[in-house]
C-alpha positions as CSV (number, residue, x, y, z in Angstrom):
1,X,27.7,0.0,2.1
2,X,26.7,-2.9,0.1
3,X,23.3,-4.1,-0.9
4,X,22.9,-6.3,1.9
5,X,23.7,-4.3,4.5
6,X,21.6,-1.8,3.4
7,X,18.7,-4.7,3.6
8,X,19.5,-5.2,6.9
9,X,19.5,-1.7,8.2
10,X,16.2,-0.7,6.3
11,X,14.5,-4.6,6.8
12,X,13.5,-4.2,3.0
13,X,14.2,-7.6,1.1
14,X,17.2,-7.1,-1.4
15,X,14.5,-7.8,-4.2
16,X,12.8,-4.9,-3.0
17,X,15.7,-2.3,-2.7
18,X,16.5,-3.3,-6.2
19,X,12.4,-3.0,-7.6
20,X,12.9,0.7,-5.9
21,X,16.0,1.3,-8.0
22,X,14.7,-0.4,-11.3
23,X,11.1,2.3,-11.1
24,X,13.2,5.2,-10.5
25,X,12.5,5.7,-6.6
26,X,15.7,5.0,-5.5
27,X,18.6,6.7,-7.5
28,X,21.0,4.1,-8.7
29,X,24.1,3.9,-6.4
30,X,28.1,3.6,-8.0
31,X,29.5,0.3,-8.9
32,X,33.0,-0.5,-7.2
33,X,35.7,-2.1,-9.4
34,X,34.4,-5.6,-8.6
35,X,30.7,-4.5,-10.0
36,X,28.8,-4.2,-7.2
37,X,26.8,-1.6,-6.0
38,X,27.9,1.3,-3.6
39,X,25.0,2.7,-1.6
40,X,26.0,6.3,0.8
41,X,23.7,7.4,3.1
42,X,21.6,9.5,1.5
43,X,20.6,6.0,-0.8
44,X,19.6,5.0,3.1
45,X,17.6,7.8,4.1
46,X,15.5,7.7,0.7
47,X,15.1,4.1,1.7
48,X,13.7,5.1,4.7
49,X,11.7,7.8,3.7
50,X,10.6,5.3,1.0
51,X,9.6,2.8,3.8
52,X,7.6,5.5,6.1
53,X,5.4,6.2,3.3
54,X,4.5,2.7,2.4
55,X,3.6,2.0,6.0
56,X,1.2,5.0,5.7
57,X,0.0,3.4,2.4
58,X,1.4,5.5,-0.3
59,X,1.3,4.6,-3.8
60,X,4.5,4.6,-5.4
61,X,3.3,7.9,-7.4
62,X,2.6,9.4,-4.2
63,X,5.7,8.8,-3.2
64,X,7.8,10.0,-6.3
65,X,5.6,13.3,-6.6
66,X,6.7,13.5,-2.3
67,X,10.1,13.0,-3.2
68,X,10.4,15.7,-6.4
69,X,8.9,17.9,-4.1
70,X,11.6,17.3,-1.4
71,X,14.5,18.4,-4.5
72,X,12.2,22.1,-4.4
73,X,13.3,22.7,-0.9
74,X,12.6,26.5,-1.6
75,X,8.7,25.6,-2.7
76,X,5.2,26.2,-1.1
77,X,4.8,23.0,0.8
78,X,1.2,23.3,-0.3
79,X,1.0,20.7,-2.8
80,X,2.7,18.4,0.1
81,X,-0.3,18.8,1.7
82,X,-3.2,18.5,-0.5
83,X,-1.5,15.5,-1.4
84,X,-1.5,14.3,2.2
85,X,-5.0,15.5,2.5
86,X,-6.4,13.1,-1.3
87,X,-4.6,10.6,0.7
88,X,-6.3,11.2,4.6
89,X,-9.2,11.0,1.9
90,X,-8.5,7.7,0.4
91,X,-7.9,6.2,3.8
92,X,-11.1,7.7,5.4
93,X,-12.7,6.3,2.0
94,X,-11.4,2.6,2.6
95,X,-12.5,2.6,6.6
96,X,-15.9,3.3,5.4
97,X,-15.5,0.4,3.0
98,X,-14.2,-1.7,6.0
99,X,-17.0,-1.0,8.2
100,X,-19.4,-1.8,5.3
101,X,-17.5,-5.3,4.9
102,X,-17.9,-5.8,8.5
103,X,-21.5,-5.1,9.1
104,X,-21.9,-7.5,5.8
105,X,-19.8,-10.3,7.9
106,X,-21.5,-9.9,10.8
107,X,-25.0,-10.4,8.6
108,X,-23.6,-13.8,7.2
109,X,-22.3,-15.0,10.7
110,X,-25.9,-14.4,11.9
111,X,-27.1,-16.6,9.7
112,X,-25.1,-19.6,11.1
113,X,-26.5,-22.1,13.5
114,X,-25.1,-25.0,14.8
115,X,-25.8,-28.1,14.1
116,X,-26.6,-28.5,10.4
117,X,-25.0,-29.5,7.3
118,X,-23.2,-27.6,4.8
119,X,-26.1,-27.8,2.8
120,X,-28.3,-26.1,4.9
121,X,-25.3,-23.3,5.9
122,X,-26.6,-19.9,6.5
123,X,-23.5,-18.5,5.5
124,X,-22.8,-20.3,2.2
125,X,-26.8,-19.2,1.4
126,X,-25.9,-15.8,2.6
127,X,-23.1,-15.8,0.0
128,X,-24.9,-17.1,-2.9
129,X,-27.9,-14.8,-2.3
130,X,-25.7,-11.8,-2.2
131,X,-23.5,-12.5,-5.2
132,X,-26.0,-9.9,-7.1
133,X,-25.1,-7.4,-4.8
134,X,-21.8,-7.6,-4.8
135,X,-21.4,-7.8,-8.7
136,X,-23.5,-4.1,-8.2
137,X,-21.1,-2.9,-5.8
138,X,-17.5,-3.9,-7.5
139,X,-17.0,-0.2,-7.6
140,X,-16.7,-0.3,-4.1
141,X,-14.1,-3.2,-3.9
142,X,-10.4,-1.6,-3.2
143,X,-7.2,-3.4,-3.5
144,X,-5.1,-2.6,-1.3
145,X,-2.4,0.2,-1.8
146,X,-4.3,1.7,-5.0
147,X,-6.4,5.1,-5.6
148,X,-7.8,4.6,-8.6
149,X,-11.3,4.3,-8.8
């Protein structure tokens, strides 16, 4: 199939199918006579598999070390799950963070009451006032889709 079908079948943005191929997650498909690229099915299912583990949030190293473990189909599947289990982590680690942001939210909404100006805002005072704290915590900030700490 062509490039475009696969994009439809998968819903993944040519741009994206072609980002996979260009980092090495997807393995680059034949070229007919006319140039363009020949994708089989298993170019599909790796897209697919590709797809299920960014909608559980994997990194793109997660996912290659996931899919060189698939070509040791004779393996322990041990290392398949202490890598599921740093990631369970990760994500346990980031609802935490979430939780903290929305007790923090909460605190500035509290602060609001209606019917004064934007200079006397209890939110944009909450902000400024906390900026210290914040600056102290950037350890704690997470962008999505990363580990790294």
């Amino acid at each position: 199939m062509k490039i475009g079908e696969l994009s439809k079948t998968t819903g993944l943005p040519v741009e994206t199918i072609r980002y996979y191929e260009k980092i090495g997650l997807m393995p680059a498909p034949e070229r007919n006579a006319s140039g363009y690229r020949q994708y089989r099915r298993d170019h599909l299912d790796r897209l697919l598999f590709i797809k299920r583990c960014r909608n559980l949030d994997m990194t793109q190293d997660e996912i290659r070390e996931l899919i060189q473990l698939t070509n040791q189909p004779e393996a322990d599947c041990g290392e398949v799950d202490a890598l599921l289990a740093r990631h369970l982590n990760h994500v346990r680690e980031r609802l935490a963070e979430l939780t903290r942001l929305e007790q923090t939210l909460e605190r500035l909404q509290k602060a609001c009451s209606r019917g004064r100006t934007v200079s006397e805002c209890g939110i944009l005072d909450g902000l400024n006032s906390e900026i210290g704290q914040l600056e102290d915590n950037h350890h704690a900030n997470h962008v999505p889709g990363t580990h790294g700490k």
